[in-house]
C-alpha positions as CSV (number, residue, x, y, z in Angstrom):
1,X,6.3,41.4,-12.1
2,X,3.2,38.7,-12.7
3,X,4.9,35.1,-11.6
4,X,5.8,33.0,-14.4
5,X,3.6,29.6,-14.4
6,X,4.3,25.9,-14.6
7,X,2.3,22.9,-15.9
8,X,1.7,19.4,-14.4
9,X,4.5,18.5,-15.9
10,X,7.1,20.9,-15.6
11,X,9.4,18.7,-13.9
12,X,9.3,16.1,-16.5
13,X,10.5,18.5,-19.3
14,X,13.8,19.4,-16.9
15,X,14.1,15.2,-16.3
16,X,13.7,15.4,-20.6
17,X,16.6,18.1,-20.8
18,X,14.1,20.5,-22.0
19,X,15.4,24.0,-22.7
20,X,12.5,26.2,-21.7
21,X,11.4,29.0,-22.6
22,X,8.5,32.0,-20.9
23,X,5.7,31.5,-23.7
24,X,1.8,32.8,-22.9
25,X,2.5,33.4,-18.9
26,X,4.1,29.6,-18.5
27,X,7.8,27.9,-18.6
28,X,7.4,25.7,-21.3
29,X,9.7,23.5,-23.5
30,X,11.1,24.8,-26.7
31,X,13.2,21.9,-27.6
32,X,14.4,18.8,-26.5
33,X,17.4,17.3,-27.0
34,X,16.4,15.7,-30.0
35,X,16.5,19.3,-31.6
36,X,13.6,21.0,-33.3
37,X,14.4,19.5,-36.7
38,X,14.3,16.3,-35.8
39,X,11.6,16.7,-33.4
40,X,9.6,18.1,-36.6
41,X,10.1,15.1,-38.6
42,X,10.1,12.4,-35.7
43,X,6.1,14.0,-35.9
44,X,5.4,13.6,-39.1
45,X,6.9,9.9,-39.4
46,X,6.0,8.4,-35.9
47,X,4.3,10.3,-33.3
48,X,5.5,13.2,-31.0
49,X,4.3,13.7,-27.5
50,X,3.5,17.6,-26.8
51,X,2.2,19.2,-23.6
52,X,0.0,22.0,-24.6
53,X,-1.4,22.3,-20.9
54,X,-1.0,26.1,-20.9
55,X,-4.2,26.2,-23.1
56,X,-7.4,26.3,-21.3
57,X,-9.9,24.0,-20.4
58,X,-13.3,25.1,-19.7
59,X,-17.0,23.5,-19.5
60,X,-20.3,25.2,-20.5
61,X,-23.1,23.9,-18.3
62,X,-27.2,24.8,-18.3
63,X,-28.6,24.9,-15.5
64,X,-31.9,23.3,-17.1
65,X,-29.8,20.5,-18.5
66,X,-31.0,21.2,-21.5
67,X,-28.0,21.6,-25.0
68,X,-30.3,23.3,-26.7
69,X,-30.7,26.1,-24.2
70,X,-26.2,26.4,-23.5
71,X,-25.9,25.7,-28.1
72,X,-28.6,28.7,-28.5
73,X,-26.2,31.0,-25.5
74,X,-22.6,30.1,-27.3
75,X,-23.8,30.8,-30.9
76,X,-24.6,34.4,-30.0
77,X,-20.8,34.2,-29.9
78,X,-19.5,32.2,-32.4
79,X,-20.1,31.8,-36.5
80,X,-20.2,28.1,-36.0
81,X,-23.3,26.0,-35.9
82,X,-23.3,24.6,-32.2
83,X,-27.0,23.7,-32.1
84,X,-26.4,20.5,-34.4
85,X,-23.8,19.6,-32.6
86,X,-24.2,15.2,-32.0
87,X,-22.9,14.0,-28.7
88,X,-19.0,13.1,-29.6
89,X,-18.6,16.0,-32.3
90,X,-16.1,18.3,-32.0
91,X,-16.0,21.6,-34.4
92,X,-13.7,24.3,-34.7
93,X,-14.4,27.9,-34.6
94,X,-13.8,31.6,-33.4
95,X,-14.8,34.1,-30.8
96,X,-15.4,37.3,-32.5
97,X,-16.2,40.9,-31.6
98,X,-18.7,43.0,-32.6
99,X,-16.7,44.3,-35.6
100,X,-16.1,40.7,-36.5
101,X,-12.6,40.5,-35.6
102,X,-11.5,37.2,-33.8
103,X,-11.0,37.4,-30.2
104,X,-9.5,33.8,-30.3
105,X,-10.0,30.8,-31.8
106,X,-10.9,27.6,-30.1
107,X,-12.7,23.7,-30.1
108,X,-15.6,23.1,-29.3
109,X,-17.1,19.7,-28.1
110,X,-20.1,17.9,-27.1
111,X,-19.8,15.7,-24.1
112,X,-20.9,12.2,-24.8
113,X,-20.7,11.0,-21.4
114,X,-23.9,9.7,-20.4
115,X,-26.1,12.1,-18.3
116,X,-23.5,14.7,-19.8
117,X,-25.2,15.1,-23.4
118,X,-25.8,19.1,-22.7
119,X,-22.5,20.3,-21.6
120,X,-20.2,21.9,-24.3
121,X,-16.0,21.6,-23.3
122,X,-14.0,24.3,-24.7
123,X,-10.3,24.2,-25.6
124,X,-9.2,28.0,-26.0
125,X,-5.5,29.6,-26.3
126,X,-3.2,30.0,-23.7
127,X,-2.9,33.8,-24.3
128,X,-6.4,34.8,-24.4
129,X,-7.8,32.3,-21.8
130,X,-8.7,34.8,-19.1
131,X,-10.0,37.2,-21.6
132,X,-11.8,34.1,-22.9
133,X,-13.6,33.4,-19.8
134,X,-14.4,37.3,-18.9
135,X,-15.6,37.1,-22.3
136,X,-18.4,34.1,-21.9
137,X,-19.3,34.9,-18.0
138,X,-20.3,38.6,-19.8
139,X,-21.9,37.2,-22.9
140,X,-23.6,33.8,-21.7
141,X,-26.3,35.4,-19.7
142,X,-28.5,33.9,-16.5
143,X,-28.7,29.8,-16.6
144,X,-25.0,28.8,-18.5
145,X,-22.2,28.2,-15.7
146,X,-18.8,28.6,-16.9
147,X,-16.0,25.8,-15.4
148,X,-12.6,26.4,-15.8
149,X,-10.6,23.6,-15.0
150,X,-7.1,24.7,-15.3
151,X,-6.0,24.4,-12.1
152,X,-7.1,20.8,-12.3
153,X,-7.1,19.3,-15.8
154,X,-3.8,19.0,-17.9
155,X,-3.7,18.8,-21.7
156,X,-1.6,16.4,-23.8
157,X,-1.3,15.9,-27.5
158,X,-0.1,12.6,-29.2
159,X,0.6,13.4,-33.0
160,X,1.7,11.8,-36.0
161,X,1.0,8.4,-38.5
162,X,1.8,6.1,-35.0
163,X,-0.5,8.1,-33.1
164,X,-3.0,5.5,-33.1
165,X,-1.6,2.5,-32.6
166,X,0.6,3.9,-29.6
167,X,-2.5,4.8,-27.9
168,X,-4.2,2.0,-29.1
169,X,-2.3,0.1,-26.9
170,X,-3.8,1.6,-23.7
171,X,-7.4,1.4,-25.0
172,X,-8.4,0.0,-28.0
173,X,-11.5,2.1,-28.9
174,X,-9.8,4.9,-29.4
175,X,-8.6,3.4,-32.8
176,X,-12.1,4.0,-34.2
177,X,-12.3,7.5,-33.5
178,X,-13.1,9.6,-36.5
179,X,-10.9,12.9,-37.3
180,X,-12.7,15.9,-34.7
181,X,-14.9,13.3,-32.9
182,X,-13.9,12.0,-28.7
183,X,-14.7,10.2,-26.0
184,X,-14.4,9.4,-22.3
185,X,-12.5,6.1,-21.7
186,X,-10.1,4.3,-18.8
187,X,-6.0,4.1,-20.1
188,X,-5.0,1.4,-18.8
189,X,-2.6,-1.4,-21.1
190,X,1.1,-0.8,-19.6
191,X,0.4,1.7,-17.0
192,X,1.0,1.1,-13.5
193,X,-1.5,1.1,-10.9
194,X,-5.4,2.3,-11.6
195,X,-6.3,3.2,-14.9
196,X,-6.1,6.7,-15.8
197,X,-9.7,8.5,-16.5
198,X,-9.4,10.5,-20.0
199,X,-10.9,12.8,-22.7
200,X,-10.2,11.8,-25.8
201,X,-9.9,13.7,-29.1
202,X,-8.7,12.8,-32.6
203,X,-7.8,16.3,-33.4
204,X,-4.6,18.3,-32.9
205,X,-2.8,21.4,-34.9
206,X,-0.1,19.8,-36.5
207,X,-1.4,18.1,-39.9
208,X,-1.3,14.8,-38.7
209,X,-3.4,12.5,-37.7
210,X,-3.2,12.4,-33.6
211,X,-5.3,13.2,-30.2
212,X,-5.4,15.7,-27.9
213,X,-5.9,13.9,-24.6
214,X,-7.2,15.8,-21.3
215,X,-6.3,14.0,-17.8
216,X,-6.1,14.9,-14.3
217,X,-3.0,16.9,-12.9
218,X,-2.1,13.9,-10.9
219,X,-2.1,11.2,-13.6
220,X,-0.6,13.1,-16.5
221,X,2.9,12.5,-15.6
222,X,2.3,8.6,-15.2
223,X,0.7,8.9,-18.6
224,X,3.8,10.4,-20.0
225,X,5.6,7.7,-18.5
226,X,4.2,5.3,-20.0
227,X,3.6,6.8,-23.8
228,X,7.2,7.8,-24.0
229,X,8.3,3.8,-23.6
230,X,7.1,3.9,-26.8
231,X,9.9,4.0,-29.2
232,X,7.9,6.1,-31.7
233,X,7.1,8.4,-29.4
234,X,9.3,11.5,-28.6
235,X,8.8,14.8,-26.6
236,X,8.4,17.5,-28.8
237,X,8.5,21.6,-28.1
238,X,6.9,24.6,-29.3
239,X,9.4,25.1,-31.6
240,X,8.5,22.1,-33.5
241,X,5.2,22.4,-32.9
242,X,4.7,25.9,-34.5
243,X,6.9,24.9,-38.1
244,X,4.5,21.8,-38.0
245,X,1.5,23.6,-37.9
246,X,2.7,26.5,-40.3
247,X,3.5,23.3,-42.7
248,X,0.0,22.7,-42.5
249,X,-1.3,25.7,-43.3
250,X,-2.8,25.9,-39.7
251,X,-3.1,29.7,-38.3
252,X,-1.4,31.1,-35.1
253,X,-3.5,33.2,-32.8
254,X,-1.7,37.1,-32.5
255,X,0.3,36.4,-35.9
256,X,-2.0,35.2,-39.0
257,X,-5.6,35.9,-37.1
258,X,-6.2,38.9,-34.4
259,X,-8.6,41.3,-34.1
260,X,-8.3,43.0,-37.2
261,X,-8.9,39.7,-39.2
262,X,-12.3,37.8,-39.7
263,X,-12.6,34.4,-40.4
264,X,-13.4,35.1,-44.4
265,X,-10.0,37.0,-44.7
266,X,-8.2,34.0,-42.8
267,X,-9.5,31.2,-45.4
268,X,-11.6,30.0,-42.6
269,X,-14.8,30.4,-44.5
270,X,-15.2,25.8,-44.3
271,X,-15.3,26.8,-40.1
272,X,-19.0,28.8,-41.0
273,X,-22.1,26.8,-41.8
274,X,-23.8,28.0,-44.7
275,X,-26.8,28.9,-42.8
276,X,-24.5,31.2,-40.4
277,X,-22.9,33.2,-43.4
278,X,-25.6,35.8,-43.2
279,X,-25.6,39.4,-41.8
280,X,-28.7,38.3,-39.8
281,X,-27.3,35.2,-37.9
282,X,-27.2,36.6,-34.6
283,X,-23.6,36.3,-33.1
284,X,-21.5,39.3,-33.1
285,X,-19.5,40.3,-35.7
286,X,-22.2,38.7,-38.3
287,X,-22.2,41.6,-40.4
288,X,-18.5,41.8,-40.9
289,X,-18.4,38.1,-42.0
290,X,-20.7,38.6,-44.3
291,X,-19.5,42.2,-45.8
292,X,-16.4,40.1,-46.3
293,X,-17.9,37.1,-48.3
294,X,-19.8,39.3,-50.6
295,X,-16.4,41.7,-50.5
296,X,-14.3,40.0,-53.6
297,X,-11.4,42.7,-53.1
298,X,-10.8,42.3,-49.3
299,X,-7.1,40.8,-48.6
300,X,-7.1,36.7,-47.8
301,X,-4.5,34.6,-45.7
302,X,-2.6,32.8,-48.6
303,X,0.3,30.1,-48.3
304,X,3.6,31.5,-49.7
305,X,6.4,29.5,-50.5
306,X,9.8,31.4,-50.6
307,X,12.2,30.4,-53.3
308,X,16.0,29.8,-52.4
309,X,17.0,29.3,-48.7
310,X,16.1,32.9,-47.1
311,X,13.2,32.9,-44.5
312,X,10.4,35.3,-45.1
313,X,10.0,36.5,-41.6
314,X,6.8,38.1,-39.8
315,X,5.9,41.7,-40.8
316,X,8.2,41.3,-44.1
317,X,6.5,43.1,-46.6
318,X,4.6,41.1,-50.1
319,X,5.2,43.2,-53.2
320,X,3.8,41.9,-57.0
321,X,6.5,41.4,-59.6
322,X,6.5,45.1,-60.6
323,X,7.3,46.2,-56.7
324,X,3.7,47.3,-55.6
325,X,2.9,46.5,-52.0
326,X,0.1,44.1,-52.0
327,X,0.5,42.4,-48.1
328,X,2.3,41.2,-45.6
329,X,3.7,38.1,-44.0
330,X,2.2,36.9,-41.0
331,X,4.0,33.7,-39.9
332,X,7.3,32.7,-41.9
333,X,10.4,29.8,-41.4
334,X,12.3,26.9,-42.1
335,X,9.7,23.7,-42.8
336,X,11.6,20.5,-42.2
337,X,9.1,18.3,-44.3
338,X,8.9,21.0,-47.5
339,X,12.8,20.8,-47.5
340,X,13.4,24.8,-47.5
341,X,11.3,28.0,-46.4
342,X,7.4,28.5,-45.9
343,X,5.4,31.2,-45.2
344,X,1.6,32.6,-44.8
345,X,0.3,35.8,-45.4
346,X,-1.9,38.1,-46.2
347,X,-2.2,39.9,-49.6
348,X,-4.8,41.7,-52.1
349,X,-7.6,39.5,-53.3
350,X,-6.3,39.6,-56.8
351,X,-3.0,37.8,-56.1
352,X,-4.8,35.1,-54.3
353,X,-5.0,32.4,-57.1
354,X,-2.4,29.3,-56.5
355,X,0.8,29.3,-58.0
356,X,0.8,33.8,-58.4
357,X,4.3,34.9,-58.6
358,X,5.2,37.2,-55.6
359,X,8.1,38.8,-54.0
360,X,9.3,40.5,-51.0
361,X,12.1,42.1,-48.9
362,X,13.2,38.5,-47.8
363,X,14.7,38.3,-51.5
364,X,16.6,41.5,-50.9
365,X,18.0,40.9,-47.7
């Protein structure tokens, strides 16, 4: 039986009267106290504290120094543009396999750090990390050496429309960080003892604005100290964090993209430069992504909003109005903020138009 993990702050989240949960190989926190309602909408009026250290960490570094040569080695794997890539810039994108189906999907960012300009960090999913990093120590070739900091680096997100100006507080600069741009900085403002050493993102998978902030093991505790002072700020679990991000129309690796989707199918067409949509593009799985563009009947990731009260739950089939099977739900609950049920799926291209009358087993049940 493989050992069930813990993160950084695992003994915070029992202090928080966490009730916890085994999720991707760790013990993490599906609630708090607060309850997952609450929790939801404490996020999306003031800002929620998450720990999402269970996802991996991992730098991409030449050996030459040189972004150009590491940008040119990752987009052999990737249908994102990497090579224009400005120090600071973050971008979202996929790992695919050679039949174009996503392995994972991750963040990708360019160090700004001075003397660090050529080093890419990735941010991958807790569930497909070690596959992740078999995949890029297999793919990258001679000259790229793959860091995984895990087993130093923890991973915090701050979330919501006080995001900023809680974290404000412990360095201004991070106030004038655009939406998938970071930084290094010192957090210092309230907290006791040396400043704490951080990456910085404004990004995060909920829908609001927020940061995903990276710190050492030792220091992410004091951090979380000091943040949850903060009377906007609350602890928030996965449970809250997954009806936020299916809210926001934000996909769930293993439920609305795997291996038998490609990026085109999952609406994820904006995460592809135009100049990477092409058969000929050079990372695997080009061919499929293009196929799938130039495919106007393949099936596409839709938003579905149940009526009534009744969840439509994962695997629940998607019929049309005269009972023909056109799909199938892929992620499916109770959203807080829309006041009643919400849903994504997949269904036939022709139903794919906004405000298409559907139906399914979840009206039958």
């Amino acid at each position: 039986m493989t050992e069930i993990l813990k993160t950084a702050l695992h003994a915070k989240h029992i202090e928080l009267g966490a009730k916890m949960v085994p999720f991707a190989g760790y013990d993490m926190p599906v609630q708090y106290p607060l309850g997952v309602l609450n929790e939801h909408l404490h996020t999306r009026e003031k800002a929620g504290l998450f720990d999402v250290s269970h996802m991996g960490q991992v730098f991409l570094m030449p050996d030459d120094k040189d972004f150009a040569t590491v940008a040119a080695a990752l987009e052999k794997l990737v249908p994102a543009s990497i090579a224009d890539l400005e120090p600071g810039q973050q971008r979202y994108s996929q790992f695919l396999n050679a039949d174009g189906g996503i392995l994972d999907d991750l963040m990708i960012s360019r160090l700004a750090m001075k003397g660090y300009e050529h080093v890419l960090y990735l941010v991958v999913n807790a569930g497909c990390k070690l596959a992740d990093y078999a995949h890029l120590n297999a793919h990258l070739g001679d000259g790229i050496t793959v860091s995984v900091k895990d087993d130093t680096l923890s991973l915090i997100a701050l979330q919501g429309p006080r995001a900023a100006q809680v974290l404000g507080c412990f360095n201004p600069a991070v106030e004038q960080l655009v939406f998938m741009t970071h930084t290094d900085l010192e957090l210092s403002g309230t907290i006791d003892g040396a400043p704490i050493w951080a990456h910085v993102s404004r990004s995060g998978y909920t829908g609001e604005d927020g940061y995903e902030i990276s710190v050492k093991h030792d220091d992410v505790e004091r951090l979380v100290d000091e943040l949850l002072k903060y009377d906007d700020v609350e602890p928030i679990g996965l449970g809250a964090r997954d009806s936020l991000r299916l809210e926001a129309g934000l996909c769930l690796y293993g439920h609305d993209i795997d291996t038998t989707t490609s990026p085109i199918e999952a609406g994820l067409i904006w995460s592809v430069q135009k100049h990477r949509r092409g058969a000929d593009a050079g990372y695997l799985g080009a061919e499929r992504v293009a196929a799938d563009l130039a495919d106007k009947k393949s099936r596409r990731l839709v938003g579905i909003k149940p009526d009534g009260r009744a969840p439509a739950r994962e695997h629940t089939e998607v019929q049309d109005m005269d009972g023909n099977t056109i799909g199938e739900i892929t992620s499916g609950g109770f959203g807080p903020t829309a006041g009643g049920p919400v849903a994504m799926g997949y269904v036939a291209r022709a139903f794919t138009k906004a405000g298409t009358d559907v139906q399914g087993l979840w009206l039958k049940s």
